[in-house]
N, C-alpha and C positions, 0 to 999 in steps of 0.2 A: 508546647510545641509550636513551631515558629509557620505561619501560614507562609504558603507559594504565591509569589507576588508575579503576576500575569502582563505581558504586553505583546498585541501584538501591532501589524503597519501594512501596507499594502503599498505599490505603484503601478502603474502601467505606462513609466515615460519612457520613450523611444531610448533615450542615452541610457546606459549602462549604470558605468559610477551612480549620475546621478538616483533613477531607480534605487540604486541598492541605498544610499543615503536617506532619499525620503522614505522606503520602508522602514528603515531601522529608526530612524529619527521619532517617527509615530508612532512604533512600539515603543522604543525608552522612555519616549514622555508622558507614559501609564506608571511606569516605575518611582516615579516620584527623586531619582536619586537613588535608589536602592543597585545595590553592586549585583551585575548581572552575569550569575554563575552558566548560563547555555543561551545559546542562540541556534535557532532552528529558521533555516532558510529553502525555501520551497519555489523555483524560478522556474521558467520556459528557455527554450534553449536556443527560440532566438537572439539572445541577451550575448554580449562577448562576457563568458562568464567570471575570465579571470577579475575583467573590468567592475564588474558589478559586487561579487565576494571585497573588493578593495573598496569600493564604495559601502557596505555595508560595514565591513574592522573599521573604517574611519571613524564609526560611530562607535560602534562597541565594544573596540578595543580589541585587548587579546584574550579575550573569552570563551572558552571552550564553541567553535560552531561546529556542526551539521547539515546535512541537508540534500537535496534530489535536485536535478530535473523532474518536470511532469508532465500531464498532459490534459493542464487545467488544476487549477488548484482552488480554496473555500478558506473566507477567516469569516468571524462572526456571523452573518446569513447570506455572503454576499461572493457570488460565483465570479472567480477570475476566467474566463476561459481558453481553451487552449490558444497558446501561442500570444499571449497579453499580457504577462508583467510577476512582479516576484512579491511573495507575502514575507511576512518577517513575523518567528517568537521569537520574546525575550522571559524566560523565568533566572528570580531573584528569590532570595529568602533562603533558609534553613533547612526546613521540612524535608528536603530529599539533599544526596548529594549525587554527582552525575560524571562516571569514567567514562572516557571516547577513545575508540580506538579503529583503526582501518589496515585493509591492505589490499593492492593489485593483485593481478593473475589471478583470476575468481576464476573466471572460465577452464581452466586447465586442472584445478586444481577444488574444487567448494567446498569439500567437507574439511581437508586443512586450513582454508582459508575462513570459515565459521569459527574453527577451534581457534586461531591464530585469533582473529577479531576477540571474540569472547574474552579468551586473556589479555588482552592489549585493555581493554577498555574496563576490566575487574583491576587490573595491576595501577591504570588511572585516577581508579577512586581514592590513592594512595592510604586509604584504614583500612584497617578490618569491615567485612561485611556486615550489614547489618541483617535482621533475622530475615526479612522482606525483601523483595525488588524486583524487577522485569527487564529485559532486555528490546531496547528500539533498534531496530532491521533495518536499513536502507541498500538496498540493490543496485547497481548499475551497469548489472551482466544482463543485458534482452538475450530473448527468445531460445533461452533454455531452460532446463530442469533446475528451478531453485531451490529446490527439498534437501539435497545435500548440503548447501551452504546452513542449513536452518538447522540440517541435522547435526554442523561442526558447532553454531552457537548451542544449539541445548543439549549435547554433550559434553561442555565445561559449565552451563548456570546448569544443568538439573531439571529433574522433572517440578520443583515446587518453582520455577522461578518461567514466569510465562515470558515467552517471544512477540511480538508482534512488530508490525510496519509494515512498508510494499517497498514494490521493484520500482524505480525512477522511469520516467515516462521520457518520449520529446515532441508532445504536438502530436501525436499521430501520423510522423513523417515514419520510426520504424528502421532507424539509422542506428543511431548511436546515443545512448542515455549515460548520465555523470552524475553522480555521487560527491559530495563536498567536507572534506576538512579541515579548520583552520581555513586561510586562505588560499586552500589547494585545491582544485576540481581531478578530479581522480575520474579516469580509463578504467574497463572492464576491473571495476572496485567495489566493494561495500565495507560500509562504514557501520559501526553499532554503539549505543551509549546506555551503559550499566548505569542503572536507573537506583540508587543503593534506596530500602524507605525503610520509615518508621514502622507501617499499616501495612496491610496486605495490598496489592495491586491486582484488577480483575480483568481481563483482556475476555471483552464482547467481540463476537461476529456472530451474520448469519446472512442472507446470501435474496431470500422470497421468492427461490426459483421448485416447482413443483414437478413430479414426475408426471408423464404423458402414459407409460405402460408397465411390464414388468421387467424385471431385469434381464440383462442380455450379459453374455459372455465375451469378452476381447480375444479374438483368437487367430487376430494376424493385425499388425504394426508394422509401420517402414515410417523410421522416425516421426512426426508427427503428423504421420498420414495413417488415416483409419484403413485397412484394408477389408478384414472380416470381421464381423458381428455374430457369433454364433456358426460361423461354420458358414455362411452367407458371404457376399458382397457387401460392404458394409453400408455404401450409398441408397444401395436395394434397401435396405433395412431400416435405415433412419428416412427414407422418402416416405415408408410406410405410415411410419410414426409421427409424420409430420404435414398436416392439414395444407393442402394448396399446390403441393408439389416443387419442382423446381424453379418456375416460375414466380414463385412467391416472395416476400420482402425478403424473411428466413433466410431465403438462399440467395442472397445477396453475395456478390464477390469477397472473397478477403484480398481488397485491392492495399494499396500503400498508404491508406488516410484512413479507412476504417476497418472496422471489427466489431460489426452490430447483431449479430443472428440472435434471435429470439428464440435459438432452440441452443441448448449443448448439452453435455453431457455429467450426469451426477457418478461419479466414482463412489463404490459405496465404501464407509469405514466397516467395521466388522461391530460398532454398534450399531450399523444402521443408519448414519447419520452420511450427506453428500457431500464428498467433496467437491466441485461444481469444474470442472476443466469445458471451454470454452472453444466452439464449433464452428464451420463454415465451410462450403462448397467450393472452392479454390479455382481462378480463372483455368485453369487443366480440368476442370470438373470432376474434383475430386475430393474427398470429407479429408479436413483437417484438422487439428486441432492446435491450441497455441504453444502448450509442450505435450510431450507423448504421452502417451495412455500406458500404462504396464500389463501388459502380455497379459491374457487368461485373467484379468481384472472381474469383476462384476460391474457393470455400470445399469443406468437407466437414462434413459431420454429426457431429458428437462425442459420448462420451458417457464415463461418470465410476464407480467402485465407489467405498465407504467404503476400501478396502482398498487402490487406487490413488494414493487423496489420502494416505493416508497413508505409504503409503512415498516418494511422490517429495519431501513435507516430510522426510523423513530424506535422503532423496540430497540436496536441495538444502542443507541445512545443514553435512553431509558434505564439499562441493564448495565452499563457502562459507567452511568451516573451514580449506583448505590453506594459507592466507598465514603467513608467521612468526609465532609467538608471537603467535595472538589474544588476546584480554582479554573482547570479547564480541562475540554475535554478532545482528545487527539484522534484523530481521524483519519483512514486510509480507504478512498473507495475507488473500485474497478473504471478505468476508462469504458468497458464495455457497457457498464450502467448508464453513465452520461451519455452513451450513444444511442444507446434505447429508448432513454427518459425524451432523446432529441430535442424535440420545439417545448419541451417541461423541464428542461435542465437545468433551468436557477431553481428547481423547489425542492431538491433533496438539502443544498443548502438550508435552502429557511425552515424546513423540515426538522435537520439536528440541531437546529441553533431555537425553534420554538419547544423543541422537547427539552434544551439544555438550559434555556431561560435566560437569566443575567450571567450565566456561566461561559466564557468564549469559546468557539468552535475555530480548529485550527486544521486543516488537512490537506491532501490533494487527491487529485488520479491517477492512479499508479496502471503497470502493468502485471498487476499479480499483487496477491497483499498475504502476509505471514500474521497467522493467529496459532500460534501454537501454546496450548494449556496442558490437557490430559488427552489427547488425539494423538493418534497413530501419527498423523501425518501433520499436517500445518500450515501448505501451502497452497494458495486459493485463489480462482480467478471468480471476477464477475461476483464480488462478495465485497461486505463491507464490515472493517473492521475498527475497534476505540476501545479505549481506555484514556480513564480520569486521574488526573495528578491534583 
């Protein structure tokens, strides 16, 4: 069985083209010459992107790409930060083979627009399937319910065939995020690439964030505004549960740049297990979340150390790493982490990248990231998720 030939590249130069040429140029020259079946491109959206995607094909041709905006992105141990420049992978070799497929009007439509994805990018892989595979997610509909779109991909791959990726970021400006195919940059679109293997593929997450009480009941929503907690106020409630009060770092604004609160909210699965949805006190002073809470939920109150986030990015990489003979390992972490970790934020880098070893760490900062295995649900804020190819 043929090993997966790895490269990745990075830039941070102001022009475009060029950017996108000396990423790709540094990834391919790990390839040795070997014919590079996927290109995965991870940019900031100050870039003119068209510009940049043209600068990147110059190099690699007409090669199946991919790719996001972000808001900050990581190759090997080494943090790009928001608004600074575009990473570039290149895998080559055998070992997998990899369908692409996309489509617009996400927003109006998620769950056909999953199903549509899913086949577009199965029908790609132009063979029969093989017994294995995963499906890569990329988003670029902000500041809605992405569960639907996740739930139209894993009702064409199946429950054996796990989901993962994130939603595309841009800087923490909170405007508008793009999605990449080919040399197309795609509007309210996601893109996915059926991942066909030989081996089983294991999609890790977990999140480091721990409950503060017991659980409370959701029993009044106005879109992503918390109203009632129990039959309460819902601000009453979580001010209870949260050491310092309003004046604390916690309740810090959700202004147009950030989205930092060290408190949000675990949604519970019916194992038990938190989905993590993502909290703050809104210039109206009022509890919000970044997509809505579902009516009569169960939730608990969470909260997060720099010192949590950072070890569970090790366990999760750790956990991610078990499959045969990785090559690298794929990475999607919460912008709300990086804004936490703050004046620590180059160490979850060097963090996956000392638990992955000689093995390249490729990822970015999304605004939401999709692990769906054997869970109810799958789509996750303020979490970190990987898998190894």
């Amino acid at each position: 069985m043929s090993r997966l030939l790895v490269g990745t590249g990075a830039s941070t130069a102001a022009d475009a083209p060029s950017a996108g040429r000396q990423a790709a140029a540094e990834a391919l020259a790990r390839l040795n010459g070997s014919t590079v079946e996927l290109v995965v491109v991870h940019a900031s959206v100050r870039y003119d992107l068209d510009a940049l995607l043209a600068g990147v094909r110059g190099v690699t041709g007409d090669a199946r790409l991919v790719g996001a905006t972000s808001s900050g992105q990581f190759h090997q141990d080494v943090l790009v930060p928001p608004g600074q420049g575009v990473t570039v992978l290149v895998l080559a070799g055998t070992k997998y083979r990899f369908g692409v497929g996309s489509c617009t009007g996400v927003r109006g439509a998620p769950f056909e627009a999953g199903r549509l994805l899913a086949h577009r990018a199965l029908d790609d892989l132009h063979a029969p399937r093989r017994q294995y595979g995963a499906v890569l997610l990329l988003s670029g509909t902000m500041a809605c319910d992405q569960q639907p779109l996740l739930n139209g991909v894993h009702r064409v791959a199946g429950a054996a065939v796990p989901v993962f990726g994130g939603a595309a970021g841009d800087d923490q400006r909170l405007r508008e995020a793009f999605v990449f195919e080919g040399g197309e940059v795609l509007r309210d679109a996601a893109v996915a690439v059926w991942i066909d293997s030989p081996v089983r593929l294991e999609v890790a997450h977990g999140h480091g964030w721990e409950p503060t009480g017991l659980p409370l009941q959701v029993t009044h929503v106005d879109g992503t505004l918390v109203r009632e907690l129990g039959g309460r106020p819902a601000l009453e409630v979580f001010r209870e549960r949260v050491h310092g009060g309003i004046g604390a770092p916690e309740f810090q604004d959700c202004c147009e740049t950030q989205y930092r609160s060290t408190h949000a909210f675990g949604l519970i699965e019916p194992d038990g297990k938190l989905l993590i949805r993502g909290a703050c006190v809104d210039g109206h002073g009022e509890l919000r979340t970044f997509i809505p809470l579902p009516e009569y939920a169960a939730v608990q109150i969470v909260t997060c150390t720099e010192e949590s986030l950072l070890a569970v990015a090790q366990e999760v990489a750790d956990s991610a790493l078990k499959v045969p003979d990785p090559s690298v390992l794929l990475v999607f972490s919460c912008i709300a982490r990086l804004t936490i970790l703050a004046h620590r934020e180059q160490e979850e880098a060097k963090h996956l990248q000392a638990t992955a070893g000689p093995i390249p760490v490729f990822g970015f900062y999304t605004y939401g990231e999709f692990a769906r295995t054997a869970s109810v649900s799958g789509y996750h804020n303020a979490t970190i998720v990987a898998l190894a190819l």
